[in-house]
Jmol script that loads the backbone (N, CA, C; Angstrom):
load data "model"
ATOM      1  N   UNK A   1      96.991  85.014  99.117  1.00  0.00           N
ATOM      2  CA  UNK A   1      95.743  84.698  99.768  1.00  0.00           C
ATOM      3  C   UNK A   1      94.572  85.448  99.137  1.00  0.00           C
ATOM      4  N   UNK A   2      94.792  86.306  98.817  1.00  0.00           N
ATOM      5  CA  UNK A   2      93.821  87.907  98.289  1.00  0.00           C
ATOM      6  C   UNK A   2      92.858  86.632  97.023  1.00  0.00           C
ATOM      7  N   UNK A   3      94.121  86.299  96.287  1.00  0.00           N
ATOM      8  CA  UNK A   3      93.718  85.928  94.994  1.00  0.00           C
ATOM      9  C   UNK A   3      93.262  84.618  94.933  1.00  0.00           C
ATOM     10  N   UNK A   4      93.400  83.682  95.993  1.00  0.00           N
ATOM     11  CA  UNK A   4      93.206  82.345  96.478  1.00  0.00           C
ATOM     12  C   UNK A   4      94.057  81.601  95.199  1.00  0.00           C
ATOM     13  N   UNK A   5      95.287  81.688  95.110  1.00  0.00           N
ATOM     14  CA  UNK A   5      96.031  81.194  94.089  1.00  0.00           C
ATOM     15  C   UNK A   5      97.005  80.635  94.711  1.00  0.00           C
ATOM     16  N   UNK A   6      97.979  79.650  94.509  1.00  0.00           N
ATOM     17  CA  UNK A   6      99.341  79.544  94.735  1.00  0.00           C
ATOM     18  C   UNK A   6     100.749  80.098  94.287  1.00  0.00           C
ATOM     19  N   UNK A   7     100.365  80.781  93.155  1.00  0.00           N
ATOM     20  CA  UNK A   7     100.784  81.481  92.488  1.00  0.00           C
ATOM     21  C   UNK A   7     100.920  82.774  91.768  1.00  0.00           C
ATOM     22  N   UNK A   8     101.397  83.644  91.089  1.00  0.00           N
ATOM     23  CA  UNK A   8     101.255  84.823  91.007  1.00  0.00           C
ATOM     24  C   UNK A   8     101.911  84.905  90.006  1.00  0.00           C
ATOM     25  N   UNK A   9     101.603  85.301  88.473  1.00  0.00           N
ATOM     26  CA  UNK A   9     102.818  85.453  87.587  1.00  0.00           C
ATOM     27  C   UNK A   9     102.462  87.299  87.469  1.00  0.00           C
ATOM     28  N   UNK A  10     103.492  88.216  87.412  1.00  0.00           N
ATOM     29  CA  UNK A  10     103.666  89.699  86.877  1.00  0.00           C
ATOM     30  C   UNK A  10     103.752  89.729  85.678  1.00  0.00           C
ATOM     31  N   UNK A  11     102.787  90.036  85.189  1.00  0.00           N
ATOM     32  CA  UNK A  11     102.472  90.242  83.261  1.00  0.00           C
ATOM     33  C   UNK A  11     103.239  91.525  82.751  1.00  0.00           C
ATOM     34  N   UNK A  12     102.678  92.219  83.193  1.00  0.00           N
ATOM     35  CA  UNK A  12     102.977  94.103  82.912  1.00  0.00           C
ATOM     36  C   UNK A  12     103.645  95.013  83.828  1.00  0.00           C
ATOM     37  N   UNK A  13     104.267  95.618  83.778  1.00  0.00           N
ATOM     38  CA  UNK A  13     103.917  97.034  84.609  1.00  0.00           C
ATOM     39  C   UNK A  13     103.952  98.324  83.729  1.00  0.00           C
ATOM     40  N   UNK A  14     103.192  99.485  84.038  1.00  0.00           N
ATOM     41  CA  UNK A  14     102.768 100.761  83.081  1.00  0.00           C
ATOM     42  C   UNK A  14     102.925 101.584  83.947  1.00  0.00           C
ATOM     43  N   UNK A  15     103.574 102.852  83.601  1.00  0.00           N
ATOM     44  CA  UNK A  15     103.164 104.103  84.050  1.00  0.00           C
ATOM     45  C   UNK A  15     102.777 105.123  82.836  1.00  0.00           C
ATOM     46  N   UNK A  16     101.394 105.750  84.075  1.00  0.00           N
ATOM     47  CA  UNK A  16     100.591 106.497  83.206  1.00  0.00           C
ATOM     48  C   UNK A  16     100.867 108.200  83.762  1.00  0.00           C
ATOM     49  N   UNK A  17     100.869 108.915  82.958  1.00  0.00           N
ATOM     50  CA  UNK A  17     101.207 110.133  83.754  1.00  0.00           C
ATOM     51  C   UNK A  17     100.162 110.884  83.528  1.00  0.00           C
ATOM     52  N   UNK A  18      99.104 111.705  84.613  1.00  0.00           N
ATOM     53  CA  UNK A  18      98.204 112.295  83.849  1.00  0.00           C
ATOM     54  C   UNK A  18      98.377 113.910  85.325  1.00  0.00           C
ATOM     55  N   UNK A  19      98.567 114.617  84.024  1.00  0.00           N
ATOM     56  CA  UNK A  19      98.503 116.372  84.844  1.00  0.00           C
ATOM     57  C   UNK A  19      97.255 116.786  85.147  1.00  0.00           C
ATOM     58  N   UNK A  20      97.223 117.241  86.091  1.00  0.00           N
ATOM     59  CA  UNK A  20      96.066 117.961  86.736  1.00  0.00           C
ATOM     60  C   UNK A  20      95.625 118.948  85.512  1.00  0.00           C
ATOM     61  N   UNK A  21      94.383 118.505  85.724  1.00  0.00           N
ATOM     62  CA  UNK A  21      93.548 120.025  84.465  1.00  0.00           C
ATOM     63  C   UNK A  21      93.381 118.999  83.257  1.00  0.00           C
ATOM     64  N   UNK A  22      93.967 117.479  83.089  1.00  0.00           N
ATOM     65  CA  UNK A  22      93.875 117.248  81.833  1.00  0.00           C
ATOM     66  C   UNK A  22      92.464 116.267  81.698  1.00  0.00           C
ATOM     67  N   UNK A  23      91.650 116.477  82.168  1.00  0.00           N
ATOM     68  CA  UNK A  23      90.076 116.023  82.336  1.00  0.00           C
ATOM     69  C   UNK A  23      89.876 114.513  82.340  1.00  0.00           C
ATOM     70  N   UNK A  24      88.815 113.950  81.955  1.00  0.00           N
ATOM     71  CA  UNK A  24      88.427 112.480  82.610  1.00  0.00           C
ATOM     72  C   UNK A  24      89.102 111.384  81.711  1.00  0.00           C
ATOM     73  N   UNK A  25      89.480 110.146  81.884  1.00  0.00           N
ATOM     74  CA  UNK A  25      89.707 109.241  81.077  1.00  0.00           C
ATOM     75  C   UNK A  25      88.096 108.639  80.888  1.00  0.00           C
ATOM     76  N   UNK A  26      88.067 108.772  79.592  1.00  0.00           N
ATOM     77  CA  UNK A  26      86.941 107.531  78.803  1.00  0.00           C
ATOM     78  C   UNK A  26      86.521 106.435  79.651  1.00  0.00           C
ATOM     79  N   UNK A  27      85.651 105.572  79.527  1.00  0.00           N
ATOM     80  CA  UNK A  27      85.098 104.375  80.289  1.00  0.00           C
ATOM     81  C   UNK A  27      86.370 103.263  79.228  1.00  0.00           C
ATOM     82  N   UNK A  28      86.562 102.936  80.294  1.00  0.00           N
ATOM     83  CA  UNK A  28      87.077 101.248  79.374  1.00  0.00           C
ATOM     84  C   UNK A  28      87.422 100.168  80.089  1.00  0.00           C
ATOM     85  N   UNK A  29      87.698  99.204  80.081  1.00  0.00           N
ATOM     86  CA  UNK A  29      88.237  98.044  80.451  1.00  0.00           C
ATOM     87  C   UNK A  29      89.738  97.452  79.996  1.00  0.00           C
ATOM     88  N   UNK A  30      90.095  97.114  81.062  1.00  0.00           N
ATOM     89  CA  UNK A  30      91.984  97.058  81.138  1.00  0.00           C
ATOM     90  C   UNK A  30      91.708  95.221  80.907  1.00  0.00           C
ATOM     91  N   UNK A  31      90.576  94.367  80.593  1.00  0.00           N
ATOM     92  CA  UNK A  31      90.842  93.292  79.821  1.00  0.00           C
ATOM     93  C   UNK A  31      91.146  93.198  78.895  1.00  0.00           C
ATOM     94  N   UNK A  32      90.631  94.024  77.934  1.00  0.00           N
ATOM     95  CA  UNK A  32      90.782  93.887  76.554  1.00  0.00           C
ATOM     96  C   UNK A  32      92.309  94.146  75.660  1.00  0.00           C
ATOM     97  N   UNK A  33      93.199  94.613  76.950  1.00  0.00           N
ATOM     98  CA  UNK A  33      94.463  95.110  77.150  1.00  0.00           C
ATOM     99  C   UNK A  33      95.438  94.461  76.747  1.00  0.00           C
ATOM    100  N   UNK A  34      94.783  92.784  77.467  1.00  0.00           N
ATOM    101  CA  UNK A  34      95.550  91.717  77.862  1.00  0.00           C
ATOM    102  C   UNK A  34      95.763  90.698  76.949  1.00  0.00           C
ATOM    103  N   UNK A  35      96.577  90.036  75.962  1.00  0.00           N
ATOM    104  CA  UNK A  35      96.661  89.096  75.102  1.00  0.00           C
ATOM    105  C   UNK A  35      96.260  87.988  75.960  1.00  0.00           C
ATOM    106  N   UNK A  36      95.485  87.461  77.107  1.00  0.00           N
ATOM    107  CA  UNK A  36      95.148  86.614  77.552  1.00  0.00           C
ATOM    108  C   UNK A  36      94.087  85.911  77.737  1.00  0.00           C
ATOM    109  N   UNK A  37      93.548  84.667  77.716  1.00  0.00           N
ATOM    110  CA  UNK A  37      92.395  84.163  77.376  1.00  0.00           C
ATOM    111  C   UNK A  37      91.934  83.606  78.708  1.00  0.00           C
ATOM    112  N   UNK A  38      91.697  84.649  79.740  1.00  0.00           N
ATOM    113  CA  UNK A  38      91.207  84.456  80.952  1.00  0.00           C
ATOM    114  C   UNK A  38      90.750  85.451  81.712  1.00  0.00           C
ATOM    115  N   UNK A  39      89.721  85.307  82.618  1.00  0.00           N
ATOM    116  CA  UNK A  39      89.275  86.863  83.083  1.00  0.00           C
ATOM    117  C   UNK A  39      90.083  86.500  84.621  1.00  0.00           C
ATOM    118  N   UNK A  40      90.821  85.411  85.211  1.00  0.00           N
ATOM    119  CA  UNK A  40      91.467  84.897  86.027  1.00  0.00           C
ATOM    120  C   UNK A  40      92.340  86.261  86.140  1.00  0.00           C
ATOM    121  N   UNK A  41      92.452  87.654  85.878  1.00  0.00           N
ATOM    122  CA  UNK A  41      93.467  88.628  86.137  1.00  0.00           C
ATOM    123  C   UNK A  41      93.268  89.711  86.598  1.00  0.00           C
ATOM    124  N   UNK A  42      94.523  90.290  87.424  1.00  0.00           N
ATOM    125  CA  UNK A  42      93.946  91.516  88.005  1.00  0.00           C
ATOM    126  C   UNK A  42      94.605  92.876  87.718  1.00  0.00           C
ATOM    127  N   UNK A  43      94.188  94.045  87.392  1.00  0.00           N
ATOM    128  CA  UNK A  43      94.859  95.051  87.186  1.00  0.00           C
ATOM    129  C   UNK A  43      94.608  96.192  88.472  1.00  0.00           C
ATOM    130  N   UNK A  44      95.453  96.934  88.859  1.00  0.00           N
ATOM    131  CA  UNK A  44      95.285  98.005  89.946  1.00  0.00           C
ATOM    132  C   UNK A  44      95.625  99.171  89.635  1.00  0.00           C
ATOM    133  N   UNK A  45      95.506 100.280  90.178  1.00  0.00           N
ATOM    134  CA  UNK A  45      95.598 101.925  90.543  1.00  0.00           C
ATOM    135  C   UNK A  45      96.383 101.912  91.192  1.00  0.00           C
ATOM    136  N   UNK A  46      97.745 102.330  91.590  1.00  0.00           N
ATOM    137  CA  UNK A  46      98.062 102.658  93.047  1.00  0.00           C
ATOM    138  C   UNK A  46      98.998 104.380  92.423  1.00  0.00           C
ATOM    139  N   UNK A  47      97.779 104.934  93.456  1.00  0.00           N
ATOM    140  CA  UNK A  47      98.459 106.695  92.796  1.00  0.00           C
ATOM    141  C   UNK A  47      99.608 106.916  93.720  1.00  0.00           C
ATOM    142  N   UNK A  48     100.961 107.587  92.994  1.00  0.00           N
ATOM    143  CA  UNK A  48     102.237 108.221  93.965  1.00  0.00           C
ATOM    144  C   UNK A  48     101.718 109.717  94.262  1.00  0.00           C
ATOM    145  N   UNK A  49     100.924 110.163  94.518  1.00  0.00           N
ATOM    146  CA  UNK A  49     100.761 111.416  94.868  1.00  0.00           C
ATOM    147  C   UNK A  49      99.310 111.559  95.915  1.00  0.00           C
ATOM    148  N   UNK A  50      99.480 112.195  96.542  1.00  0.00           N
ATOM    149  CA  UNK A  50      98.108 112.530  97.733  1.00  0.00           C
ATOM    150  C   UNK A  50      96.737 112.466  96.286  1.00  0.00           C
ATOM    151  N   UNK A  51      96.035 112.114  96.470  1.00  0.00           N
ATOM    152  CA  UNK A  51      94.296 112.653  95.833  1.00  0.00           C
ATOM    153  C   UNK A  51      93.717 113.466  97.086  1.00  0.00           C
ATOM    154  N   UNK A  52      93.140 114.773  96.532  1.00  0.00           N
ATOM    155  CA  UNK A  52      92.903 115.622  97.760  1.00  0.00           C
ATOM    156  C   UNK A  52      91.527 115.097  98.243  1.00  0.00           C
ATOM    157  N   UNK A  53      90.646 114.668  97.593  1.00  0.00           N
ATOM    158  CA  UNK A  53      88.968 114.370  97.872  1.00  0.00           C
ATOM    159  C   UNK A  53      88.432 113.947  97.216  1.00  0.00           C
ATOM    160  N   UNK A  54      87.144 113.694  97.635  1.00  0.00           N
ATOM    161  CA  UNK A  54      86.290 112.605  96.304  1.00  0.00           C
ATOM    162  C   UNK A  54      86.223 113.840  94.935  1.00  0.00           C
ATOM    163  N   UNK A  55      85.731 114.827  95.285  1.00  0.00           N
ATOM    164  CA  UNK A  55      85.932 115.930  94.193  1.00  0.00           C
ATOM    165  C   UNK A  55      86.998 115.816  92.781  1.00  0.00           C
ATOM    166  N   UNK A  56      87.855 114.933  93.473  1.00  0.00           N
ATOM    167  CA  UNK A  56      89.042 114.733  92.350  1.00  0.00           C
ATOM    168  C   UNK A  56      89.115 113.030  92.108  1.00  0.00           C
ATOM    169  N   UNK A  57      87.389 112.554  92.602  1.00  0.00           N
ATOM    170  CA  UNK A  57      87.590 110.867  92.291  1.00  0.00           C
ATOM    171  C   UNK A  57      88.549 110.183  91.701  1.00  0.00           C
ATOM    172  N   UNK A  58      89.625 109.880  92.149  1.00  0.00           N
ATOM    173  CA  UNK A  58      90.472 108.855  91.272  1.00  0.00           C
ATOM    174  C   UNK A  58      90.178 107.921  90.335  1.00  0.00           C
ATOM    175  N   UNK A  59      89.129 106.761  91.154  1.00  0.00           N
ATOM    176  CA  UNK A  59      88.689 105.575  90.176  1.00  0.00           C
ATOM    177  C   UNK A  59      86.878 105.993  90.249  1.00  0.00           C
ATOM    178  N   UNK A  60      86.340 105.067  89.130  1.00  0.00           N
ATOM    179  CA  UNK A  60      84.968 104.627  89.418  1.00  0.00           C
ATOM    180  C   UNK A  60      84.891 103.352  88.299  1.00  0.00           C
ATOM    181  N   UNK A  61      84.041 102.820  88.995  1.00  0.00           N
ATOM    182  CA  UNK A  61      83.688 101.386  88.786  1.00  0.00           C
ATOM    183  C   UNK A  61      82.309 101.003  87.545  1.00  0.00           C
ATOM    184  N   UNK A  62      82.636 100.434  86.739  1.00  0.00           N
ATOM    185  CA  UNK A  62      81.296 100.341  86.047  1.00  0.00           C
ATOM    186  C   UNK A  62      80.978  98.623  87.068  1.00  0.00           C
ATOM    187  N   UNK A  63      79.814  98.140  87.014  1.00  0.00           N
ATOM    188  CA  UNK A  63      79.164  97.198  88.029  1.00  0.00           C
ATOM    189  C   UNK A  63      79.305  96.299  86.988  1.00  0.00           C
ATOM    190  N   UNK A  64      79.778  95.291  87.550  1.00  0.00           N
ATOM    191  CA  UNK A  64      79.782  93.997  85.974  1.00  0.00           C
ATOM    192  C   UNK A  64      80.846  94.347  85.544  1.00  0.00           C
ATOM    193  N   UNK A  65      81.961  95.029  85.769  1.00  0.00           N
ATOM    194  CA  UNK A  65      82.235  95.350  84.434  1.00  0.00           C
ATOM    195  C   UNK A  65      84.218  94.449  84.507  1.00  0.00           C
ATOM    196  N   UNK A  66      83.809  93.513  85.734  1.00  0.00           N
ATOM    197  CA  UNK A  66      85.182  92.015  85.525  1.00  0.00           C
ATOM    198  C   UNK A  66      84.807  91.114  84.445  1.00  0.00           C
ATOM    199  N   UNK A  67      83.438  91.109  84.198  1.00  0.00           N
ATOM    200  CA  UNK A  67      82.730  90.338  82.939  1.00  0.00           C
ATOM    201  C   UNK A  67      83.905  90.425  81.823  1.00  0.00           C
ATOM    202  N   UNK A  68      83.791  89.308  81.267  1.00  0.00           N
ATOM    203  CA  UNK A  68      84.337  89.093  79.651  1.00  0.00           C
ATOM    204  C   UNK A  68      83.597  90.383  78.923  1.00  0.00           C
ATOM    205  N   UNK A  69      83.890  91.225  78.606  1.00  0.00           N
ATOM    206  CA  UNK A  69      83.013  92.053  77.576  1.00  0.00           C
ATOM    207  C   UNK A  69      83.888  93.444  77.583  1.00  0.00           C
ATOM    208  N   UNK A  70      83.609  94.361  76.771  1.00  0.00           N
ATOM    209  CA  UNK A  70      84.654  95.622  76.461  1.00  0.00           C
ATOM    210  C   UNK A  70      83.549  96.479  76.267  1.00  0.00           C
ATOM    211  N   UNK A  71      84.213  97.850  77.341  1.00  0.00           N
ATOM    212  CA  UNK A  71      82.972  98.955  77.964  1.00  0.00           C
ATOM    213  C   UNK A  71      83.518  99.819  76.269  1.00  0.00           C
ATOM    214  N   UNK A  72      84.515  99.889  75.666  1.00  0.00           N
ATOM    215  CA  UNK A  72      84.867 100.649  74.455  1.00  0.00           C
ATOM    216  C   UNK A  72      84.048 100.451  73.204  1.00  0.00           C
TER     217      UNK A  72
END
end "model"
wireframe off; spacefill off
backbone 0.3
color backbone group
């Protein structure tokens, strides 16, 4: 329903491991990722560990940035 699709295909799955203390990831876009010729896709975050506060922001968003185009 989320996706208003009938369908759902699972492309990927990744794990990323990142230690505390090891500072910010770069700006980028997880389209350019994709051998696929559609912006029809979705990628997510879902952290296995508590985030203590915004202080330790998990995500941030560039605005526009589902657009066809690469923040790299």
């Amino acid at each position: 329903e989320l996706l208003g699709a009938q369908r759902v295909r699972l492309y990927q799955t990744a794990g990323f491991v990142k230690e505390p203390g090891h500072g910010e990831t770069a700006w980028h876009s997880d389209l350019n990722t994709a051998p696929l010729d559609t912006n029809a896709m979705l990628t997510f975050w879902l952290p296995l560990t508590p985030v203590p506060d915004l202080d330790h922001a998990p995500l941030e968003f560039a605005s526009g940035s589902h657009r066809d185009f690469s923040l790299a």
